[in-house]
C-alpha positions as CSV (number, residue, x, y, z in Angstrom):
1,X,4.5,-31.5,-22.8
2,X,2.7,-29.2,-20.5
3,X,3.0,-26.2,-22.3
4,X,2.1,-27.8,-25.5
5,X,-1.0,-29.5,-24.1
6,X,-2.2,-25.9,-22.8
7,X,-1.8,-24.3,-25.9
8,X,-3.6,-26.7,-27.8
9,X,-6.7,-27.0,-25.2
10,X,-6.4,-22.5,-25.6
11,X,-6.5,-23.3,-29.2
12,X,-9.6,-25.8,-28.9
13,X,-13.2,-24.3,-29.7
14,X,-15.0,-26.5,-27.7
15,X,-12.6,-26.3,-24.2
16,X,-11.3,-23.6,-22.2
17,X,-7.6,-23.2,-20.4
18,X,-8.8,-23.0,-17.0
19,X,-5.3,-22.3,-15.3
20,X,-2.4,-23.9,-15.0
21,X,-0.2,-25.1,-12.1
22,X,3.3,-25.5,-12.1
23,X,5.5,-24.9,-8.7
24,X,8.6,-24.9,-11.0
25,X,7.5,-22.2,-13.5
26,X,5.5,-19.8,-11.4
27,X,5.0,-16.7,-12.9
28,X,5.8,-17.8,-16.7
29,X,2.6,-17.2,-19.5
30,X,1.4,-19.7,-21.2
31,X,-1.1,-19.3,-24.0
32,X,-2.0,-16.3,-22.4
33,X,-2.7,-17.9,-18.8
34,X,0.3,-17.0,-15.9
35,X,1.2,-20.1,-14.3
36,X,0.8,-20.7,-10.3
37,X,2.4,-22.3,-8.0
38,X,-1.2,-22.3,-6.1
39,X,-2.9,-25.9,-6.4
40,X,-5.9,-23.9,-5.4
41,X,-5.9,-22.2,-9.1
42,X,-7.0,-25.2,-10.7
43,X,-10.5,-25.6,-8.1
44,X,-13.4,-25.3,-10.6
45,X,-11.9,-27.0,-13.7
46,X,-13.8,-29.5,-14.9
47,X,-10.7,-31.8,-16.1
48,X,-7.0,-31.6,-15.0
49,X,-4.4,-32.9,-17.0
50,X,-1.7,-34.1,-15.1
51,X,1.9,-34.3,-16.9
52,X,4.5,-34.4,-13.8
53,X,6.8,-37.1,-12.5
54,X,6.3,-40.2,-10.4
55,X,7.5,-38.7,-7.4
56,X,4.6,-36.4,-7.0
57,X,1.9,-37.4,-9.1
58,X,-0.5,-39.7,-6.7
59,X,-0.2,-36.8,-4.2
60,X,-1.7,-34.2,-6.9
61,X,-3.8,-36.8,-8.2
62,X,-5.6,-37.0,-4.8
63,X,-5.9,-33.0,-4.6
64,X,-7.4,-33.0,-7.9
65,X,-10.0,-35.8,-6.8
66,X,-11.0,-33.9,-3.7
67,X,-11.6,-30.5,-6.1
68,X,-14.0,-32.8,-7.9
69,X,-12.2,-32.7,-10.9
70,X,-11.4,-35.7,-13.5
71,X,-7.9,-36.2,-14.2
72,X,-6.2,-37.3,-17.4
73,X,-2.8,-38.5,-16.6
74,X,0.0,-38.8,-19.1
75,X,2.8,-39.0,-15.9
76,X,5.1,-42.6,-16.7
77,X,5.3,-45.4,-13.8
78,X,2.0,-46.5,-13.6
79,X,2.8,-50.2,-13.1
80,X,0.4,-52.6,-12.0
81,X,1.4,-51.8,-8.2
82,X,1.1,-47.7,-8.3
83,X,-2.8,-48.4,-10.3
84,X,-3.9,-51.1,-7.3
85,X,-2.6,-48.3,-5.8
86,X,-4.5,-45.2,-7.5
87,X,-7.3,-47.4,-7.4
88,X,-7.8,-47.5,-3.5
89,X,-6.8,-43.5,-3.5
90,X,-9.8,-43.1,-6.2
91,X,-12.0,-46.0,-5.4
92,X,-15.5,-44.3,-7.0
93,X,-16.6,-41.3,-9.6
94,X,-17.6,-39.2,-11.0
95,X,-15.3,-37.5,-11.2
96,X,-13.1,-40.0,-13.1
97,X,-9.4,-40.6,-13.8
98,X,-7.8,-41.9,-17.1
99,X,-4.2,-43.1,-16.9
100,X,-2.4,-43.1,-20.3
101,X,0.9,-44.6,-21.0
102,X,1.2,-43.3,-24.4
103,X,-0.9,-40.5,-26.1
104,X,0.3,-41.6,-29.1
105,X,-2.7,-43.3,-31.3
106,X,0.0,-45.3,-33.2
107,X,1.5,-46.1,-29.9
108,X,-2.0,-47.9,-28.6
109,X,-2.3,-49.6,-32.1
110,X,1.0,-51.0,-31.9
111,X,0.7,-52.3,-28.3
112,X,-2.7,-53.6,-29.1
113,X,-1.0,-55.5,-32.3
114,X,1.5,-56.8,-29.8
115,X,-1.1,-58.5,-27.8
116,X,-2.2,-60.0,-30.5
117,X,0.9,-61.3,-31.6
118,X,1.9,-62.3,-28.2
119,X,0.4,-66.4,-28.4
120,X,1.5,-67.1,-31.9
121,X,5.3,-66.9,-31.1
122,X,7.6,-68.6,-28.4
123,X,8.9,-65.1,-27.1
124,X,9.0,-61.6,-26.8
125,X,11.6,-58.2,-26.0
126,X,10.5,-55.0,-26.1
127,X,13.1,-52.1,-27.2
128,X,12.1,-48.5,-26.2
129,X,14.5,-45.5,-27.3
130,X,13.8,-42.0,-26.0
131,X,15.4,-38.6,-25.7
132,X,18.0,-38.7,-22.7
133,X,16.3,-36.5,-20.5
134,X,13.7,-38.8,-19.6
135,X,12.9,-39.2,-16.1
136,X,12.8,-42.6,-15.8
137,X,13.6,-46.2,-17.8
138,X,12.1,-47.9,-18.8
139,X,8.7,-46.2,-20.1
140,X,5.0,-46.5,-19.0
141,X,4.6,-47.9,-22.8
142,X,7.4,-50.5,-22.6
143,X,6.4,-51.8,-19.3
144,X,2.7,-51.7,-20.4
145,X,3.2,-53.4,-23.2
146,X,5.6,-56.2,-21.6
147,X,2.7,-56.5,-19.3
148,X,0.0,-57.0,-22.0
149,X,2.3,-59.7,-23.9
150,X,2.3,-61.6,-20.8
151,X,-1.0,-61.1,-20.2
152,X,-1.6,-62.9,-23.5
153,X,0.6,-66.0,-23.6
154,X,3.2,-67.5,-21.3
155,X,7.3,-66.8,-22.8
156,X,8.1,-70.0,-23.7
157,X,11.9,-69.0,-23.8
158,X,15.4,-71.2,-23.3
159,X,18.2,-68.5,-23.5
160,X,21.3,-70.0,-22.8
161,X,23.3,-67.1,-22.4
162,X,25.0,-65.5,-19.3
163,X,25.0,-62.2,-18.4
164,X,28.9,-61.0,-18.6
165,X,27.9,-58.0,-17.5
166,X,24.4,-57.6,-15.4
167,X,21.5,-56.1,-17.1
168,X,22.9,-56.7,-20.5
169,X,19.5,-58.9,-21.2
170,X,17.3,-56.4,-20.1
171,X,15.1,-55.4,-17.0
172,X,12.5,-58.2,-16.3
173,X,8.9,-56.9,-16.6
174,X,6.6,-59.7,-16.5
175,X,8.9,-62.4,-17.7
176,X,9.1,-60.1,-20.6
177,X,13.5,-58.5,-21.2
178,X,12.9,-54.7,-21.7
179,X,15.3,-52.5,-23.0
180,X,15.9,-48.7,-22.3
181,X,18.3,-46.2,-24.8
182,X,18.5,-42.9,-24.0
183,X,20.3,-40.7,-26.7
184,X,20.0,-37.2,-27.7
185,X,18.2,-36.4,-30.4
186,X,15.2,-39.1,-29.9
187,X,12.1,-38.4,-29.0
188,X,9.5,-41.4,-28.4
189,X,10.0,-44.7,-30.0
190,X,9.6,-48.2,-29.1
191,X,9.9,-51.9,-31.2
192,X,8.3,-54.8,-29.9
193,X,10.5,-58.0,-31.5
194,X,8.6,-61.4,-31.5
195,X,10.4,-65.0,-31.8
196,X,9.0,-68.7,-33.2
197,X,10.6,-71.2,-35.1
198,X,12.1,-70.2,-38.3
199,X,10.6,-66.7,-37.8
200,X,10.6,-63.5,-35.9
201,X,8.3,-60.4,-35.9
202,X,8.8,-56.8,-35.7
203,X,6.2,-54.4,-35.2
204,X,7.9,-50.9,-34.3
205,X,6.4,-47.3,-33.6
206,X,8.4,-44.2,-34.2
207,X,7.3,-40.3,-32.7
208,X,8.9,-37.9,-34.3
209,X,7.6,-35.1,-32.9
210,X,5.4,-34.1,-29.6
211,X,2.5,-33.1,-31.5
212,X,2.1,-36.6,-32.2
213,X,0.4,-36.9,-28.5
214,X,-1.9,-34.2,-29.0
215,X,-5.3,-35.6,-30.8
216,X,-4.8,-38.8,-28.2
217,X,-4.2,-35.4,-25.0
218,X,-7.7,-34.1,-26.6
219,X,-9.8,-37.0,-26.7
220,X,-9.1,-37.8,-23.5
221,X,-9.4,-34.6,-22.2
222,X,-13.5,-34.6,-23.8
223,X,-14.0,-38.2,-23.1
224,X,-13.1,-39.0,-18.9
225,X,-16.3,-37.7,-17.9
226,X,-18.5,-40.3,-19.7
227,X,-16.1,-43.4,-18.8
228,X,-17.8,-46.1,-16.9
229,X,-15.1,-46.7,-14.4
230,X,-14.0,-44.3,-12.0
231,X,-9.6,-45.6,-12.8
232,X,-9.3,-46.5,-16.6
233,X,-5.7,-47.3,-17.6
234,X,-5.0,-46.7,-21.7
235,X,-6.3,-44.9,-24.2
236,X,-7.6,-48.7,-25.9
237,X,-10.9,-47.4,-24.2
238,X,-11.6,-44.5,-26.4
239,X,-10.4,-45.9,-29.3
240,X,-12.8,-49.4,-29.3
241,X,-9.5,-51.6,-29.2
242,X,-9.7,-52.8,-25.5
């Protein structure tokens, strides 16, 4: 994801590729910038695009807040702990940080039409599917989207059922069961499946490719310095679905 986001800010007529950072692939070219392993490269740039892993991203994120520099963030475990969280760590902007779950536009749209679902039906599960080299299950979008059907209406569930073998209903995310696959061969894809009387829903998004992210990596990328709030979480603002 990093490399493809540089080369299609490089390929942008209205932004410039900076420099890029990467500790792991110092030395390596990309879209005709060398990489560093020097955080330091990066002071100047007017927006930093942060895809990394959980592990290390709120340290970055404040080294990229002290170089004065917004931050678009597409790394997954932002749950609603780790944004209270980023919230005290970037309590006031400019600059500004955007956290996105999913920079897939389809992605938002279906989460937002899962929200909207959420108080017409007794009862929700959200199924995610992704390549099996994911770093962690289940996704910022699942979770995020479990979250945002609870948000909207209390599960008004009565399962019966007992777990012969534990975690075969799902990890609980808000009172919401969430589902992780990981298989070769997927990429992104997630269904959201809705329960009432006589009736169920399914509203599913598929990724088929990475350049899927891109025009959602872009707006971002020219829209976090006019955001009202120094911590925005989702791309629903830049889209007028929030």
């Amino acid at each position: 994801m990093g490399g493809l986001v540089a080369e299609q800010v490089a390929a942008a007529d209205d932004l410039r590729l900076a420099g890029l950072y990467d500790p792991n692939h110092a030395d390596e070219v990309v879209a005709g910038v060398p990489v560093s392993e020097d955080p330091g490269t990066l002071a100047g740039c007017d927006v930093v695009v942060e895809f990394t892993v959980p592990d290390v991203v709120m340290e970055n994120l404040s080294r990229w807040r002290r170089l004065g520099a917004h931050a678009v963030v597409g790394t997954s475990g932002f749950d609603e702990r780790r944004v209270a969280e980023l919230g005290e760590l970037w309590p006031s902007g400019p600059p500004n940080c955007i956290v996105v779950p999913n920079f897939s536009i389809g992605a938002v749209v279906m989460m937002r039409l899962a929200e909207l679902a959420a108080p017409h039906f007794e009862a929700a599960e959200v199924i995610e599917f992704h390549h099996d080299r994911k770093v962690d299950a289940p996704s910022g979008t699942a979770m995020a989207t479990a979250e945002r059907i609870a948000h909207a209406a209390k599960q008004r569930r009565t399962v019966e059922s007992r777990e012969l073998v534990r975690g075969a209903r799902g990890a609980d995310v808000a009172g919401v069961p969430v589902h992780a696959v990981r298989l070769p061969g997927l990429v992104a894809h997630q269904a959201v499946l809705f329960g009432g009387a006589g009736e169920t829903l399914t509203i599913r998004h598929d990724t088929t490719d990475r350049s899927a992210f891109m025009p959602g990596v872009l707006l971002a990328i020219r829209s976090v310095g006019d955001l009202r709030s120094p911590v925005t979480v989702g791309l629903e603002a830049l889209l007028s679905l929030d």
